[in-house]
C-alpha positions as CSV (number, residue, x, y, z in Angstrom):
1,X,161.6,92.0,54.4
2,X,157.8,91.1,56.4
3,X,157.4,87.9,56.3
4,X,153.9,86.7,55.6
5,X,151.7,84.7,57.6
6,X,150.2,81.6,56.1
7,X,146.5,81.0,56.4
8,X,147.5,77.6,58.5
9,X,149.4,79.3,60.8
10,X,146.2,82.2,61.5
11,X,143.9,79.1,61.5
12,X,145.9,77.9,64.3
13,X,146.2,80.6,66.1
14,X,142.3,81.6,66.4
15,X,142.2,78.2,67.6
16,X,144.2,78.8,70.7
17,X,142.5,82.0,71.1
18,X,139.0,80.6,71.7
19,X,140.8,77.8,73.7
20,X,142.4,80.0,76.0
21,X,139.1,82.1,76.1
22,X,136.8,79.2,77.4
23,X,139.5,78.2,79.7
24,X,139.5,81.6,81.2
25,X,135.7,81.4,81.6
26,X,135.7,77.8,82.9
27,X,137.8,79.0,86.1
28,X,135.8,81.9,86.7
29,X,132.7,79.7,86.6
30,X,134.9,77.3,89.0
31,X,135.5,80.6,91.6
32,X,131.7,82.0,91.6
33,X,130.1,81.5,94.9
34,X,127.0,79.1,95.0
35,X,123.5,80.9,94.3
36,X,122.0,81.9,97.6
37,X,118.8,79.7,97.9
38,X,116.3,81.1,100.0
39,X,114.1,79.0,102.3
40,X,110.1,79.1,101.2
41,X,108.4,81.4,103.6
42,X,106.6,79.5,106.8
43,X,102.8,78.6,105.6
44,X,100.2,81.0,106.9
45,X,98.1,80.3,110.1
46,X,94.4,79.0,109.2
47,X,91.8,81.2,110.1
48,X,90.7,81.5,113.4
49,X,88.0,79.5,113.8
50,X,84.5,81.5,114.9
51,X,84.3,83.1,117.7
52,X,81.3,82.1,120.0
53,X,81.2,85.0,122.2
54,X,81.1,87.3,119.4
55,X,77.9,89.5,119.7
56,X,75.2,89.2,116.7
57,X,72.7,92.1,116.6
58,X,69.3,90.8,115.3
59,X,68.3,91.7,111.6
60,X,67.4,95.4,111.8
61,X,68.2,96.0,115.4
62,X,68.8,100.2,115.8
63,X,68.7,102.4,118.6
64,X,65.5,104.2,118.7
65,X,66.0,106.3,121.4
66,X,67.6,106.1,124.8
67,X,67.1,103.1,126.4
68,X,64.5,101.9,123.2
69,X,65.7,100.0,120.7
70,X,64.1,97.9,117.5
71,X,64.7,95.0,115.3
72,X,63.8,92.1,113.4
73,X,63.0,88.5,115.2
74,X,66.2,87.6,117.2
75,X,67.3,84.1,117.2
76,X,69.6,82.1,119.2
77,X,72.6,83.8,117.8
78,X,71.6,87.1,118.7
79,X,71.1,86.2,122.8
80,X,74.0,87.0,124.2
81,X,74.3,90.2,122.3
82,X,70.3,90.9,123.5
83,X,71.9,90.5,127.2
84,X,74.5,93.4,126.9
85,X,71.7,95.7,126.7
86,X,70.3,94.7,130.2
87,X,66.8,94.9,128.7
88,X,63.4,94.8,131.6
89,X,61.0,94.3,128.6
90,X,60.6,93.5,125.0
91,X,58.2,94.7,123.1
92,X,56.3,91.9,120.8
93,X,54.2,93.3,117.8
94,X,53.0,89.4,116.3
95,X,50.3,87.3,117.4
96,X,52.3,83.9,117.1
97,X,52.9,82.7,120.1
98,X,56.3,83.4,121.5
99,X,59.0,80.4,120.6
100,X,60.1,78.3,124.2
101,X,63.9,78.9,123.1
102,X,63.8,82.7,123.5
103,X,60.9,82.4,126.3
104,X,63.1,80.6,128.2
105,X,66.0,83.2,127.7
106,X,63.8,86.0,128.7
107,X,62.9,84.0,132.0
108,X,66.4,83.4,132.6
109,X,67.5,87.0,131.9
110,X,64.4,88.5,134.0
111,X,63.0,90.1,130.5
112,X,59.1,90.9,130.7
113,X,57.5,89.9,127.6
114,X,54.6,92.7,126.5
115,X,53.0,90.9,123.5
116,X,50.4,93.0,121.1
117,X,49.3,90.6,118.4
118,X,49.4,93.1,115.0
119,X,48.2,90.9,112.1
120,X,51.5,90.9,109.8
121,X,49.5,91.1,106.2
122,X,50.3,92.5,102.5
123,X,48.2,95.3,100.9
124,X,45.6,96.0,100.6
125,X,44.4,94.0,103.0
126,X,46.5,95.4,106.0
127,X,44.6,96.8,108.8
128,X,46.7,98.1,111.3
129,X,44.8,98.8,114.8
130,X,44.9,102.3,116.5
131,X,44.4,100.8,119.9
132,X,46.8,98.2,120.6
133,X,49.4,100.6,119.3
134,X,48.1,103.0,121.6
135,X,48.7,100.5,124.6
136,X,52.1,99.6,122.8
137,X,53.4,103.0,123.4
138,X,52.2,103.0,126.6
139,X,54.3,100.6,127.4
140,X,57.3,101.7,125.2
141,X,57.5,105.1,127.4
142,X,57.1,104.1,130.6
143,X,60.6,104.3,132.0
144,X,59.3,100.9,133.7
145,X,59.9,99.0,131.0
146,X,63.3,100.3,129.9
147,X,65.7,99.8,128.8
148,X,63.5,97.6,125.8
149,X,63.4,96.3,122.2
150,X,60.4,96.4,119.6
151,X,60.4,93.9,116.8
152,X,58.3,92.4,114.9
153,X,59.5,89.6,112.1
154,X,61.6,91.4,110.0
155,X,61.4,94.8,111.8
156,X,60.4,96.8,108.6
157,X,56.2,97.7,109.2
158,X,54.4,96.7,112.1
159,X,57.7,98.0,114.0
160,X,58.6,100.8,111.8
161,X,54.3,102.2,112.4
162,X,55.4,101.6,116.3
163,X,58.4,103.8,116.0
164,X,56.6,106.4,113.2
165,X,54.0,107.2,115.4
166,X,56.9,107.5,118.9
167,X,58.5,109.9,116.4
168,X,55.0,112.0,115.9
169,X,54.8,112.0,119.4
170,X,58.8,113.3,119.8
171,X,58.1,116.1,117.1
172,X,58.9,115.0,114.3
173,X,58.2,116.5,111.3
174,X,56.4,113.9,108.7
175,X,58.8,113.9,106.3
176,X,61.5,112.8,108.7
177,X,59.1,110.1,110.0
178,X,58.8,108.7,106.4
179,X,62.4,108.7,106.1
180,X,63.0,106.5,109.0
181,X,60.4,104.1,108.2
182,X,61.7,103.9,104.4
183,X,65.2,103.2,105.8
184,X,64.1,99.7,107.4
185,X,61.0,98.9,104.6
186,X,63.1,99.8,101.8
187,X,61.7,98.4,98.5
188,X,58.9,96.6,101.0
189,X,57.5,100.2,102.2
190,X,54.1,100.4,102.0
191,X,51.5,103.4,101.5
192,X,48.8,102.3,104.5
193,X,52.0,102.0,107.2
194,X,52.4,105.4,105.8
195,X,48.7,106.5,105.9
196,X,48.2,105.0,109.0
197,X,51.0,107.4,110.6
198,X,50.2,110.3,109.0
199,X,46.8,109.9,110.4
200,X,48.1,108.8,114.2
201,X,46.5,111.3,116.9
202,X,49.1,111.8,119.4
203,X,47.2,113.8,121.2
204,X,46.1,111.3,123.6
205,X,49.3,110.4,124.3
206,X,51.3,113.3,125.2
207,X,51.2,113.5,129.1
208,X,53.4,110.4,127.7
209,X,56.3,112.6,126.5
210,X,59.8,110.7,125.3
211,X,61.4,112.7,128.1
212,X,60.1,110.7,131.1
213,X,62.2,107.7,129.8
């Protein structure tokens, strides 16, 4: 004869079920190792601080040619780079009067300062005269005065006519001259710089020819 179980009794019993069921998982929780805690990784270094002897190439500077080079108006910062080039002469396309800071570092340096006062103006009042860039040139080619940097203020116009009318003189074809000049000038080009290359005669000039340098 089966013998029934009274609800009590299965009451009971689940009891010790879920009793012996949280012991179980109490004593495993008791054996589980310790989480592994990870130290924070080691702050990062600060930045190094500026470098000093870096070398800072004046706003525009470019390599014209061997030995010729142009920019914009180099300041203080830009010395020390203007020194690895070993320059004999810059080339100075403004009439202000050059500043005694980078007087001083062309004396210092033994750089010859060949000044040719170009009236910096906006159209259409520019006027842009033939001869003093004439007796620029002169001075650019003559392996003399070499190696050398042109610049002007910014290095955009009375520089890019300079190096526009060294490339007429090289050979180039105009289109490649305009190119060059656009490339510094950008949104500041201007038609007369471009007039007044186009119309350059070179032919003064060419017992002058790029290869002496």
């Amino acid at each position: 004869m089966k013998l029934e179980v009274m609800p009590k009794q299965r009451v009971l019993e689940a009891e010790q079920r879920e009793e012996a069921m949280e012991m179980s998982g109490l004593d495993l929780w008791k054996h589980e190792k310790p989480p592994r805690i990870c130290p924070l990784p080691p702050s990062l270094p600060a930045p190094p601080a500026c470098d000093e002897a870096a070398l800072v190439p004046p706003l525009n500077f470019a390599m014209v040619d061997d030995g010729i080079f142009r920019s914009g108006f180099p300041e203080t910062a830009n010395f020390r780079f203007l020194k690895s080039l070993n320059l004999r002469s810059i080339v100075y396309l403004c009439p202000e009067p050059y500043p005694e800071t980078n007087t001083e570092f062309l004396e210092k340096n033994g750089i010859r300062l060949h000044q040719f006062g170009i009236e910096g103006r906006k159209e259409p009042f520019v006027n842009i005269p033939d001869d003093k860039i004439r007796e620029a040139l002169k001075v650019v080619l003559d392996p003399r005065n070499q190696p050398l940097l042109i610049h002007c203020k910014r290095g955009k116009h009375r520089t890019g006519c300079l190096v526009g009318c060294l490339r007429k003189l090289q050979k180039w074809c105009l289109s490649s001259v305009f190119d060059e000049y656009h490339r510094f000038a950008a949104a500041k080009a201007r038609i007369t710089d471009q007039r007044f290359m186009e119309l350059f005669d070179v032919s003064s000039l060419k017992h002058l020819t790029p290869s002496h340098c």
